[in-house]
N, C-alpha and C positions, 0 to 999 in steps of 0.2 A: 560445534558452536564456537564464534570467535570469541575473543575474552575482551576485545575491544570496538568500539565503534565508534565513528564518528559525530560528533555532536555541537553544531557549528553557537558560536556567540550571538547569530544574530536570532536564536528560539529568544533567547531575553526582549527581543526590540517587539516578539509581540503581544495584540493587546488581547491577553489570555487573563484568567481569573488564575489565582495558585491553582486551583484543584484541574484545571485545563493543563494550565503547563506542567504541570506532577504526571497526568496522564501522557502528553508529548512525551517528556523524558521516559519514561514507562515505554512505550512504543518503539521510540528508539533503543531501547536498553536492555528489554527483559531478555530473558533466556531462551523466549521460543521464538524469537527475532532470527533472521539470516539478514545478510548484508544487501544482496538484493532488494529486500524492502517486499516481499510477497511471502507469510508465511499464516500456518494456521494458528489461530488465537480464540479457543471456543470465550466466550465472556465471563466465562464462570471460573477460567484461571484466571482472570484479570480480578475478580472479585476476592478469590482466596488469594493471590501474590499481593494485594493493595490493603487487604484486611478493608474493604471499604463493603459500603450497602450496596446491592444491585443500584437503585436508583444514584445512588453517586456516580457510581462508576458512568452510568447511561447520560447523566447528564454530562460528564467532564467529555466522555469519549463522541457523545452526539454533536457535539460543538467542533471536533476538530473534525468530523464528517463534514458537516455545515461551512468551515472554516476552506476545506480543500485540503487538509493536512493529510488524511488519511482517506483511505474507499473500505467500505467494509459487503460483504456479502455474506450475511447472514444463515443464507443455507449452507453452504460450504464452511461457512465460520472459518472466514479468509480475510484478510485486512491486507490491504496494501498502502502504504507511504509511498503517497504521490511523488516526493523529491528525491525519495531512494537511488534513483538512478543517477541524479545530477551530482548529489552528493558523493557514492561512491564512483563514478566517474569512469574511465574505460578499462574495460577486462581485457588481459591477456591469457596463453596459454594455459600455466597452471588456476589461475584466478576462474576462468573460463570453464575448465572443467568441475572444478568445486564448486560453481554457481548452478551449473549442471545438476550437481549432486545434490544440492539445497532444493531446489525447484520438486525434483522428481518424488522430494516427501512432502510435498503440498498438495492438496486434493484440488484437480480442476474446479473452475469457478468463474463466474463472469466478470474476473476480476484478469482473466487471463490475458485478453486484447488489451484492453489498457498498458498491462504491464508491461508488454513484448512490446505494443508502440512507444511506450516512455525508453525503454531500454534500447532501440532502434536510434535513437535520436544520439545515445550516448556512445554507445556500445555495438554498430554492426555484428562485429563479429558473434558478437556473444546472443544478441538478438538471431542471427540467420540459425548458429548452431544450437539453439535451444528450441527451432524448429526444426533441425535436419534429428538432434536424440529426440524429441518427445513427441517427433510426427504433430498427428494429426491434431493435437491439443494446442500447437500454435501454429496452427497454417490457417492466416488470416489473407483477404486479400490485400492487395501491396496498393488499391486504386485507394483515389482521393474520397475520402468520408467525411461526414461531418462532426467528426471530434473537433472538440475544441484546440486553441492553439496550445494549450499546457502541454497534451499530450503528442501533440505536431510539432513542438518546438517554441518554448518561452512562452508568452503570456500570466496571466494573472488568477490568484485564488480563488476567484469568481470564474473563470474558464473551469477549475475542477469539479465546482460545485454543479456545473452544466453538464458534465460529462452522462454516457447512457447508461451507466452503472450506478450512477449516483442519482437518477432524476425521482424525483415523490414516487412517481408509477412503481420500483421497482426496487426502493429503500426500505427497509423497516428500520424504525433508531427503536432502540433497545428501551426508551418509556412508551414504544406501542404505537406513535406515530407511522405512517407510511402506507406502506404494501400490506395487502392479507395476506 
């Protein structure tokens, strides 16, 4: 676990409620976070680490779903921070292998494509070799799909909210909306 992480000034510029931006900070911060931005997060630590109601927590964290800020997959109880990769920026060597090692304690999920294409964008290296250790769990094909641009390179909060991981068919938010 790092003891620090990055957390940029411009979270302040948006338009979150406190109990929203408490939960961003929270996401970015807590303990069961990797730098990566893909780690497991059953909701039930989020409830006992915030001391808050299930229903608080579901609201603050359904919003940053909503918002693009995060992807959550609820069976896997897998969250991934869409900007993770922009913000920590490109892997070398040693960095590369201890992203390696963060990864391999996260339980696959449909959160997996996303991440390796967001990490692709930033990261080659670190993208190719997180398919050569962990095989078959990212060998996605390399043709044109229709992700949206977030995940192909820039675009907008509303491109994540598009994404196949995140569409109604296939979301549950945590007040019972979504997927059965």
């Amino acid at each position: 676990m790092s003891r620090y992480y990055r957390v940029g000034p411009a979270i302040w510029d948006e338009n979150w409620t406190d109990d929203v931006r408490y939960m961003a900070f929270y996401l970015l911060t807590c303990r069961h976070r990797n730098t990566e931005g893909l780690y497991r997060l059953p909701m039930s630590y989020v409830v006992e680490d915030l001391g808050w109601t299930q229903k608080r927590v579901a609201r603050a964290f359904d919003a940053l779903v909503e918002d693009g800020f995060v992807m959550h997959d609820p069976d896997a109880r897998v969250v991934f921070i869409v900007k993770a990769p922009d913000w920590q920026g490109s892997k070398n060597g040693n960095q590369i292998t201890g992203g390696i090692r963060a990864i391999t304690e996260v339980p696959p999920s449909r959160l997996d494509e996303p991440f390796v294409k967001a990490w692709e964008r930033v990261s080659k290296g670190f993208s190719d070799e997180l398919r050569e250790k962990l095989g078959k769990r990212f060998e996605y094909s390399s043709s044109p799909s229709n992700s949206p641009s977030l995940i192909e390179g820039g675009g907008s909060k509303d491109a994540a909210r598009d994404l196949p991981t995140t569409t109604p068919s296939n979301v549950e938010f945590l007040d019972g909306r979504g997927a059965a």
